[in-house]
N, C-alpha and C positions, 0 to 999 in steps of 0.2 A: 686575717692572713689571705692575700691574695692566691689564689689558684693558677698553676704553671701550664701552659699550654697542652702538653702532655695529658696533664691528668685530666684539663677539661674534656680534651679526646675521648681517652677512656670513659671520658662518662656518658658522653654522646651515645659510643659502639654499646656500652648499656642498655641505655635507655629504647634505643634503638632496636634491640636484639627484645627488650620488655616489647617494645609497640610491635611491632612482628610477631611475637605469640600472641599479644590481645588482640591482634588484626585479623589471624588465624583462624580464632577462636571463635569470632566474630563472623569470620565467614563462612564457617561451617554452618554456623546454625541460620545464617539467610539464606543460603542455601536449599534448607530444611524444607522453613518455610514456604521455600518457591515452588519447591517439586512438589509438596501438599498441593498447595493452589493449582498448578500444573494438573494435579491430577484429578483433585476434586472438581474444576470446572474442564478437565477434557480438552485444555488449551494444546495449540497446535503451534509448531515451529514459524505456520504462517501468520498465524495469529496473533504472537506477539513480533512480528517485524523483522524474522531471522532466517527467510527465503533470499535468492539468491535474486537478484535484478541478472536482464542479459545486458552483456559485458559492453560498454559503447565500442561502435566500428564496426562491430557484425550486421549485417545486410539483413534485412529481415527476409526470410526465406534461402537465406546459404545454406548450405549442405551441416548436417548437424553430426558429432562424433556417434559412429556405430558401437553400441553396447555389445559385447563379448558374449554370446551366449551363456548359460547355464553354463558349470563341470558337473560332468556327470559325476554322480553318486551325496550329488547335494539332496533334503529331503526338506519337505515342508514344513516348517515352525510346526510345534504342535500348539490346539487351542489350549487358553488357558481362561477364558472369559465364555460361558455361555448361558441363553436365556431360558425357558420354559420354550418356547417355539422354535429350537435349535439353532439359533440364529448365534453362531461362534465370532471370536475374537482372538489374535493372536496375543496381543499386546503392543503392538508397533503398529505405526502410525497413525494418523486420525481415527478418532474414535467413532466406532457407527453409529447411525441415527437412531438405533433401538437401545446401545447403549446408553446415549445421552440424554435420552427422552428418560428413561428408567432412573438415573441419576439425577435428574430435575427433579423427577417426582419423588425424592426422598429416600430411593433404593440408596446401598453403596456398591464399590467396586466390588467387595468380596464375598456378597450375597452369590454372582456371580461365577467367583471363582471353582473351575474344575480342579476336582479333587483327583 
């Protein structure tokens, strides 16, 4: 029995609606794995390709956008990474060279961690 246009549809929005939760499902967990690697080698936004290029048509040396000061009553991240020689870490951005030198050599991240 041949199948009616209709119903072949519906089987599509299906199938469709299935490959969408397995696609989901699938990207959670690369995800996972990335922010592991991410963290256990200490990789940086520059690092894998995701820095900004300057924009073409800008003059090199034109006047560049002034940043807004500080508002007051903002306070400094507290550390959440520190060594034996107090040398701290917030957790954002590049990671420092005593921490990545200590994770070469076999430390982990939450040897580390301030309690």
């Amino acid at each position: 029995m041949t199948q009616t246009y209709a119903q072949l549809v519906k089987k599509m929005e299906a199938l469709q609606a299935q490959a969408d939760k397995a696609r989901g499902k699938e990207v959670k967990g690369v995800i996972g794995r990335i922010r592991q690697a991410i963290t256990a080698y200490g990789l940086t936004a520059e690092d894998l390709g995701f820095t900004t290029k300057a924009k073409p048509g800008r003059k090199p040396g034109a006047a560049k956008k002034t940043v807004a000061p500080r508002k007051a009553g903002k306070t400094a991240r507290a550390i959440k990474y520190r060594n034996d020689a107090g040398d701290g870490w917030v957790g954002r951005g590049k990671r420092p060279q005593w921490l990545r030198d200590a994770l070469a050599g076999g430390k982990m991240l939450e040897d580390f961690a301030v309690k």
